[in-house]
C-alpha positions as CSV (number, residue, x, y, z in Angstrom):
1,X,-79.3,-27.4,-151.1
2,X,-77.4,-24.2,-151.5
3,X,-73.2,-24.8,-150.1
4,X,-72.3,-21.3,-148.6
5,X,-68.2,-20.4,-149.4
6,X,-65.6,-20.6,-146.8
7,X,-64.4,-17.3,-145.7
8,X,-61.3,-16.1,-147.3
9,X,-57.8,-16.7,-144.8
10,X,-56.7,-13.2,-143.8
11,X,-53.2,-11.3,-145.1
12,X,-51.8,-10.8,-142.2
13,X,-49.7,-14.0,-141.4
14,X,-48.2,-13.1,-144.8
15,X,-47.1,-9.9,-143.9
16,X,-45.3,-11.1,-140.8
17,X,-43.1,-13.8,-142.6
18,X,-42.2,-10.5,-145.1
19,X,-41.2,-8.6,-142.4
20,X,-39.1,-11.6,-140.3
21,X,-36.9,-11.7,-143.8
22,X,-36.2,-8.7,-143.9
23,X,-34.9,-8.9,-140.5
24,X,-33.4,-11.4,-140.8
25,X,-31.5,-10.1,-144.0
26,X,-30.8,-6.8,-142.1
27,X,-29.1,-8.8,-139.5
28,X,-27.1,-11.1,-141.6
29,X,-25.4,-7.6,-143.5
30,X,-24.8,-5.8,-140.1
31,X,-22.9,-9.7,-138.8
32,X,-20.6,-8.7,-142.0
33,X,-19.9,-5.6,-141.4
34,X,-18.9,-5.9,-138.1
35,X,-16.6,-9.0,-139.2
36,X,-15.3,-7.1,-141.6
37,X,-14.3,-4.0,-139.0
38,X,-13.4,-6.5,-136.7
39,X,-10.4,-8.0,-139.2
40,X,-9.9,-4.6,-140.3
41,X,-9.0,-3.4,-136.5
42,X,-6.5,-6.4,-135.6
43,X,-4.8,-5.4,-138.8
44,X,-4.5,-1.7,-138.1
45,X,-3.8,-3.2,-134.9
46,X,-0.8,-5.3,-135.7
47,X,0.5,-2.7,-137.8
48,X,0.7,-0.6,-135.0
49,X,2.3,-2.7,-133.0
50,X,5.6,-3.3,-135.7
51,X,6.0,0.3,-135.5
52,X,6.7,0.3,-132.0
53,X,8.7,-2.9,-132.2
54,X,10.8,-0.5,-134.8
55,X,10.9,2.2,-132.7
56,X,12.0,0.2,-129.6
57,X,15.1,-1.0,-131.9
58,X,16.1,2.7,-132.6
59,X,18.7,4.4,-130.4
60,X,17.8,7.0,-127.8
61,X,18.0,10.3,-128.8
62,X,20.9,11.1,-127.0
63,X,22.6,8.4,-129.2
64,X,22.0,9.6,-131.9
65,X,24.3,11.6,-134.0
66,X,23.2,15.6,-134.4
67,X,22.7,16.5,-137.4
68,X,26.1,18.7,-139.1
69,X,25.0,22.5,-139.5
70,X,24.8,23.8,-142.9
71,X,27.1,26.7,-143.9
72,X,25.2,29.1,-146.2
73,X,27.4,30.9,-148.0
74,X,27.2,34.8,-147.2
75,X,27.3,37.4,-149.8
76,X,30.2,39.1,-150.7
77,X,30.2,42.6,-148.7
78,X,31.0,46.1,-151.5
79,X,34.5,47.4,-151.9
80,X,35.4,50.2,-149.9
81,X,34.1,53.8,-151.0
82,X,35.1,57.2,-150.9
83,X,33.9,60.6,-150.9
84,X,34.3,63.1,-153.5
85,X,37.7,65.0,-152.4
86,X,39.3,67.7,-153.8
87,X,40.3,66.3,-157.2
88,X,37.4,65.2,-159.8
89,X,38.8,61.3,-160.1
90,X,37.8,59.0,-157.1
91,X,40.6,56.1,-157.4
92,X,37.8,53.7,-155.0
93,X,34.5,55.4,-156.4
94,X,31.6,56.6,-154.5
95,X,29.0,54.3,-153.9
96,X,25.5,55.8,-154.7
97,X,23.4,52.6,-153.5
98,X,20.9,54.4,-151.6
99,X,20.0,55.9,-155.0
100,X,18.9,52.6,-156.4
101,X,15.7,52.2,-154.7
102,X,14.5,56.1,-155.6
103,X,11.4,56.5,-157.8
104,X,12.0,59.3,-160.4
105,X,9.4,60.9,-163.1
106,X,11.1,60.2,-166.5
107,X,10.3,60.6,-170.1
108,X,11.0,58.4,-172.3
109,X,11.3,58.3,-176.4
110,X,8.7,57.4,-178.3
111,X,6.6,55.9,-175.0
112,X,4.3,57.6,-172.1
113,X,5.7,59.2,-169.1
114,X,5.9,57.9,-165.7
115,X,7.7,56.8,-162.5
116,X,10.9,54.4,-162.7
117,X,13.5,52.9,-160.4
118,X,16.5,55.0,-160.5
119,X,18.8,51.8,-160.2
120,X,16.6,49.8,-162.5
121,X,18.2,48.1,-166.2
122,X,16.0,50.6,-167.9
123,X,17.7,53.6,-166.8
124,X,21.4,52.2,-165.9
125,X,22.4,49.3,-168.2
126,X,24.5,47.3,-166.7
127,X,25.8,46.6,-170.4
128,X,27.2,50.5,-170.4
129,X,29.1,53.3,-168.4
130,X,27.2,56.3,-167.7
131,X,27.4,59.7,-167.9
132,X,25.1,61.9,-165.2
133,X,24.4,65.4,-165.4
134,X,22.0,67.2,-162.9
135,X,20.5,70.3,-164.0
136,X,17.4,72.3,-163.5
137,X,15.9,74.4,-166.0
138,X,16.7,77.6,-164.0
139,X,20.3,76.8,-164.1
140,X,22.4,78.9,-166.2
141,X,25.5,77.6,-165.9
142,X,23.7,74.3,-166.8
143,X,23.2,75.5,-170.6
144,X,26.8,75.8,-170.5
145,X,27.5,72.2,-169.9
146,X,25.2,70.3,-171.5
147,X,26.3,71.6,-175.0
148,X,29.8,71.0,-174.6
149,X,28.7,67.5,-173.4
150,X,26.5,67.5,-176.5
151,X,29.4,68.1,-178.2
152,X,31.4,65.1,-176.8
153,X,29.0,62.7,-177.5
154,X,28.8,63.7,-181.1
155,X,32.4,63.8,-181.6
156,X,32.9,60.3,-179.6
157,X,29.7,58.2,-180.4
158,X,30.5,56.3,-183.0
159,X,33.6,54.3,-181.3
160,X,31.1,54.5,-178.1
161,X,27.7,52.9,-179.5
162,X,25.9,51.9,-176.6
163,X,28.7,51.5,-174.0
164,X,28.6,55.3,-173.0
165,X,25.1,56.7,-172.2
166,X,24.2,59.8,-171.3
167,X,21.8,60.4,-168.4
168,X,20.1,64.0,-167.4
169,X,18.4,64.5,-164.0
170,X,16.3,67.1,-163.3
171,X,16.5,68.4,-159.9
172,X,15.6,71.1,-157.5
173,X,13.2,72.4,-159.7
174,X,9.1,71.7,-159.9
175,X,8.8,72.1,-164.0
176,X,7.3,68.6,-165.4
177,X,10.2,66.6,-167.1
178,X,8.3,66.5,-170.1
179,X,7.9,70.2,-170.8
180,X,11.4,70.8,-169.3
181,X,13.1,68.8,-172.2
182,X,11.1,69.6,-175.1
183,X,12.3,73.2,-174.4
184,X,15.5,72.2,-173.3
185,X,16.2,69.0,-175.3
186,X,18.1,70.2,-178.0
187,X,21.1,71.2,-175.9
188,X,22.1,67.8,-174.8
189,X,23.7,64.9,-175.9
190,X,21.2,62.0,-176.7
191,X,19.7,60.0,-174.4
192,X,16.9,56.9,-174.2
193,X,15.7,58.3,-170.8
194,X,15.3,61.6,-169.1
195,X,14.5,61.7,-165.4
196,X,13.2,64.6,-163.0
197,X,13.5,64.4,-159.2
198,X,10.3,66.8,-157.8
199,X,9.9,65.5,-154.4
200,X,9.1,67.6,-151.4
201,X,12.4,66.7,-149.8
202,X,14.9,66.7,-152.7
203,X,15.6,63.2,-152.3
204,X,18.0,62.6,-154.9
205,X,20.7,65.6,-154.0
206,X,19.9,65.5,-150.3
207,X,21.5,61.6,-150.6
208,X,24.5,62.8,-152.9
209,X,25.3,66.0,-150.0
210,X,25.6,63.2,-147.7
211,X,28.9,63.2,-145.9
212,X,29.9,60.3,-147.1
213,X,29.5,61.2,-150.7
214,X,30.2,65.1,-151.0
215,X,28.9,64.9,-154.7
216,X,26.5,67.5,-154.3
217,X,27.7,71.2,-152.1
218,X,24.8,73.6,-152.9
219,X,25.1,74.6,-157.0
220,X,24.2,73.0,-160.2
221,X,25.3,71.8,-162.8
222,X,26.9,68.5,-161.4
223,X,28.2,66.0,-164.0
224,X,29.4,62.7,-162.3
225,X,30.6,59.4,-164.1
226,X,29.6,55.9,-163.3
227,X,31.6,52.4,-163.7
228,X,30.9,49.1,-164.4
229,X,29.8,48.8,-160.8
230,X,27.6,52.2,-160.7
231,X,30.1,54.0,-158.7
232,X,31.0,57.3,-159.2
233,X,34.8,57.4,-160.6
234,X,34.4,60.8,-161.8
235,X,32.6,64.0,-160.7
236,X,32.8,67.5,-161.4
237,X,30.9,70.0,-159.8
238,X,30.4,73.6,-161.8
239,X,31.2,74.2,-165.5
240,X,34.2,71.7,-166.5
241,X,37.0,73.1,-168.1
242,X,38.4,72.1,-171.7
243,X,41.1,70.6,-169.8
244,X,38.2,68.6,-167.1
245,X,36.3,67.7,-170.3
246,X,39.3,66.0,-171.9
247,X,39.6,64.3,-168.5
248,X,36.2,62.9,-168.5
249,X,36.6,61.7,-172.4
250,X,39.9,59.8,-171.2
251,X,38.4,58.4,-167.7
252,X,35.1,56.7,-169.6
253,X,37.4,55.7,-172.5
254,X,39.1,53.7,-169.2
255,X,35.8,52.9,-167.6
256,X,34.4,51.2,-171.2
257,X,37.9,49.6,-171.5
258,X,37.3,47.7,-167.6
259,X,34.1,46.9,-168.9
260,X,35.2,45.5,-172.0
261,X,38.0,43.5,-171.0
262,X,36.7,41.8,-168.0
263,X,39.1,43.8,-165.5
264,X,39.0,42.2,-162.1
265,X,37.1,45.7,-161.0
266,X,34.1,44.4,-163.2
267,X,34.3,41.1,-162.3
268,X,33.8,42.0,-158.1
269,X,29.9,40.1,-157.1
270,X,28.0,42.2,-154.2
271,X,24.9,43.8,-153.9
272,X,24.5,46.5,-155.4
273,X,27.2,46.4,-158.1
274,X,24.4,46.7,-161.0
275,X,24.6,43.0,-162.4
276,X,21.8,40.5,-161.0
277,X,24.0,37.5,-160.7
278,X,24.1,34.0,-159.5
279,X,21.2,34.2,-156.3
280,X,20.4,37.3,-156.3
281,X,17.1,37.1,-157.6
282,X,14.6,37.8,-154.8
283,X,17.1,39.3,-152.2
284,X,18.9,42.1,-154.2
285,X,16.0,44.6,-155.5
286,X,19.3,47.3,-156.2
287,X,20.5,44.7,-159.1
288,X,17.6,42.6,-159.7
289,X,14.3,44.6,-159.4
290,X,11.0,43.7,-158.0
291,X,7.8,42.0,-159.8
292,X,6.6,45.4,-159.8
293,X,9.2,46.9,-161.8
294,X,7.5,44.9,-164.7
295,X,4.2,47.2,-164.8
296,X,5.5,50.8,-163.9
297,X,3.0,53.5,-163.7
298,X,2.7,55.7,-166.6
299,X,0.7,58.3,-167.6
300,X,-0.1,59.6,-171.0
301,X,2.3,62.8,-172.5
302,X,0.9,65.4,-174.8
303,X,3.4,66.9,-177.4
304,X,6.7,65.1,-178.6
305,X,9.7,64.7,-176.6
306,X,11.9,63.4,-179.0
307,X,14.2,66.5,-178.9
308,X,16.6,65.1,-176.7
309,X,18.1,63.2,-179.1
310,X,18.0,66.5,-181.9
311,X,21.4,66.3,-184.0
312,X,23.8,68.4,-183.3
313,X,24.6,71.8,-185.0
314,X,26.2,71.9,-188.0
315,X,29.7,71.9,-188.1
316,X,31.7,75.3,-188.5
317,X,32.4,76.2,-192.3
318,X,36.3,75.0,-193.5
319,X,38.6,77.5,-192.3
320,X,36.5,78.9,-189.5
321,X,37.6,79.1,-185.7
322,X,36.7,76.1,-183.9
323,X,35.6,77.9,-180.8
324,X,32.1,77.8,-180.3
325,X,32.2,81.5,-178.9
326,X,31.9,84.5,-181.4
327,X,35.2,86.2,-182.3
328,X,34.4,89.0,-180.3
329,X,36.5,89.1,-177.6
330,X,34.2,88.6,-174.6
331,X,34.5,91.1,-170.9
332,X,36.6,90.2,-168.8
333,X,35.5,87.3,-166.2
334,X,35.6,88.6,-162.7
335,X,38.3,86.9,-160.0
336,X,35.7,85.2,-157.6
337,X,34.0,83.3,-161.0
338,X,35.5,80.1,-162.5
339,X,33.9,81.1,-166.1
340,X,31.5,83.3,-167.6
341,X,29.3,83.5,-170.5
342,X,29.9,85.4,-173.6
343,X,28.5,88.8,-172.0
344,X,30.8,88.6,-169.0
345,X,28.3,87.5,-166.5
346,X,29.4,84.9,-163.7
347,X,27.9,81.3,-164.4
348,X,26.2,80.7,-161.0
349,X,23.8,78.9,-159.0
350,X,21.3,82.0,-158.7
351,X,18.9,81.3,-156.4
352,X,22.1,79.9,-153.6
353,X,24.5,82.5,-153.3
354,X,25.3,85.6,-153.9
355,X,28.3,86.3,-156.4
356,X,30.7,89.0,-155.4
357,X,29.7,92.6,-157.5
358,X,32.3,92.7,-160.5
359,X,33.4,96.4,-161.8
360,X,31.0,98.3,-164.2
361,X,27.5,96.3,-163.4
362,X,24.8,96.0,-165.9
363,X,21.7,96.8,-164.4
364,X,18.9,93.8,-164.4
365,X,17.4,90.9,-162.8
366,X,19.0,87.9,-163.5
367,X,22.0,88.9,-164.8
368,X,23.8,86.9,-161.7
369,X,24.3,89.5,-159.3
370,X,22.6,91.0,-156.6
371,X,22.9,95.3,-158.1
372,X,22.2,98.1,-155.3
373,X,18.5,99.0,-156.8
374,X,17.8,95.2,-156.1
375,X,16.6,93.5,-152.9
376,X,15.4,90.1,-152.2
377,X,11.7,91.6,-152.6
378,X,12.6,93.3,-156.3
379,X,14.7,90.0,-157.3
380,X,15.4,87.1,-155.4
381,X,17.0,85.3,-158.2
382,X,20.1,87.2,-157.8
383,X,19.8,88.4,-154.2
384,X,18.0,84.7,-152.4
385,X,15.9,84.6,-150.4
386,X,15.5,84.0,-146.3
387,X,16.4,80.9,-144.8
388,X,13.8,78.6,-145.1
389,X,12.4,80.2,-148.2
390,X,12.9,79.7,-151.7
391,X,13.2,81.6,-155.2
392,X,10.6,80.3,-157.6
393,X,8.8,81.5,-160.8
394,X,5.2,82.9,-159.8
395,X,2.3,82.8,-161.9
396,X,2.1,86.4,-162.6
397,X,6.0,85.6,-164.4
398,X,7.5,87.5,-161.3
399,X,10.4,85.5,-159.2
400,X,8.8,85.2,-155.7
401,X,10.1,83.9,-152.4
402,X,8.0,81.0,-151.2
403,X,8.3,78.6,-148.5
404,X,9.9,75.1,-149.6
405,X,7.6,72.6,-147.4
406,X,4.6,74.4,-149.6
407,X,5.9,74.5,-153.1
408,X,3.5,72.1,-155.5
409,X,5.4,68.9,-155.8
């Protein structure tokens, strides 16, 4: 007889005692958790309580002692200034700060052209004296000047090295700097760095007429000289005389000797006085400059500019006269003119005033005065021009009257 087989026990009962485990398991990891917060709270908890056990033990504020303010030392205010009086020597010197923070085109040797900081170490070491001459290339009695300061610099260089420099700005006059002193160049002394001034408003001069400065009254040329501490101890404005010159030789020969010697002018600490010292970095931009000082803008410069460092002329043969004017006795220079050139005519600003009309005329425009065939139409460089207006070189190479607000900058 045939046995039939049991049925086989179902999976299911099996499955249920998997799934109470894991349950079970589940339950026992969440029981340590929560032990495990629980002894972590009562410790944050007792911690918390000490602090304000501690801070119960501290006095109240009114107890407790304030604290002592701290004096922060404040910077030592400039010396007293002066304006430009009646002689050329300033005993306190001007102070030209506001100048410090001007951007000027410049030109430099050997390296592109571009904008600088007028007060910046580039253009006024504070390792040197300085010697400023404003001049424009329209300026006659500017090529007057510059070679006798030429002249100077050549004769006195080699005791000077690099403690006199010699600084020309170009102002009141739109000509760019670069083509201004490769035509110019040779006629003064050398120099590392050659600035121009072509704003709109004629920043640089309008801050020198300032009352409080008087450095600059309406003509060109204007040759100032600069301490230790960048203030003007010297000015002269016009053609210097032989005697003025020999002034200006002694007063930077005094200025370098300051310098030199530590004099207690050179060793005064403000703002402004050309030397970054002891915490002035990032609050005095006049002697310290600013990060962007470090990547001026340039531009590129066609055509060498070296010629503002050309040597001098050869000296006069042995036995010669050491005049630099021709034997010929030159006319006579009229009354209302501090000098004239070697044809008599009055060394004026041209296109500012009018000179007074000197005996026997010689007919012309631009000979320096304002003859009866010429009007301010036919020749406003020696007759001016309107208020308001301008004398300025047109493109068709005639001298035009234009208004200032609209001349190209």
């Amino acid at each position: 007889m045939k046995t039939t087989p049991l049925p086989a026990a179902p999976e299911t009962p099996r499955a249920w005692v998997w799934a109470a485990f894991t349950l079970l398991a589940s339950v026992a990891v969440l029981s340590g958790l929560t032990l495990v917060l629980t002894w972590r709270i009562a410790e944050q908890a007792a911690a918390l309580e000490q602090l304000r056990d501690r801070a119960a033990s501290c006095p109240a504020p009114e107890q407790a002692s304030s604290p002592q303010p701290v004096e922060v030392e404040a910077a030592p205010p400039p010396p007293p200034s002066e304006p430009l009086g009646s002689g050329s020597y300033v005993a306190g010197g001007v102070d030209i700060g506001p100048l410090m923070r001007l951007r000027l085109e410049r030109v430099r040797q050997g390296a592109p052209a571009g904008a600088v900081r007028f007060g910046s170490s580039e253009v006024l070491s504070p390792k040197a004296v300085h010697v400023l001459s404003l001049w424009a290339p329209w300026c006659v009695a500017c090529k007057e000047v510059l070679p006798d300061l030429r002249e100077l610099f050549a004769r006195r260089g080699a005791s000077w090295g690099e403690t006199v420099r010699f600084l020309p700005v170009q102002v009141l006059d739109p000509t760019a700097p670069e083509d201004a002193i490769r035509t110019w160049g040779p006629l003064m002394p050398p120099s590392t760095v050659q600035l121009a001034d072509r704003s709109l408003a004629d920043s640089f001069v309008a801050a020198l007429r300032d009352d409080s400065r008087r450095l600059y009254q309406g003509t060109l040329p204007v040759t100032l000289a600069l301490d230790c501490n960048r203030r003007v101890r010297w000015a002269r404005i016009g053609v210097p005389t032989d005697a003025e010159m020999k002034e200006l030789e002694d007063w930077l020969d005094t200025f370098r000797a300051e310098m030199a010697e530590g004099d207690s002018r050179c060793r005064q600490i403000w703002c402004g006085n050309g030397r970054c010292e002891a915490g002035e970095a990032g609050r005095c931009e006049d002697d310290c400059g600013s990060p962007a000082e470090t990547a001026p803008s340039e531009r590129p410069v066609t055509g060498p500019t070296e010629v503002a460092v050309a040597a001098p002329q050869d000296p006069p043969p042995v036995g010669s006269s050491p005049s630099k004017h021709p034997a010929a006795r030159p006319p006579p220079c009229p009354a209302s003119c501090s000098r004239c050139d070697d044809e008599g005519r009055c060394l004026t600003l041209w296109q500012r005033t009018e000179p007074s009309p000197v005996a026997n005329p010689t007919p012309g425009c631009g000979d320096g005065r304002c003859d009866a065939a010429e009007n301010t139409e036919t020749c406003c460089r020696d007759c001016g021009c309107e208020a308001g207006l301008r004398c300025r070189r047109g493109e068709d190479a005639r001298d035009v009257c234009v208004p200032a607000q609209v001349w190209p900058h």
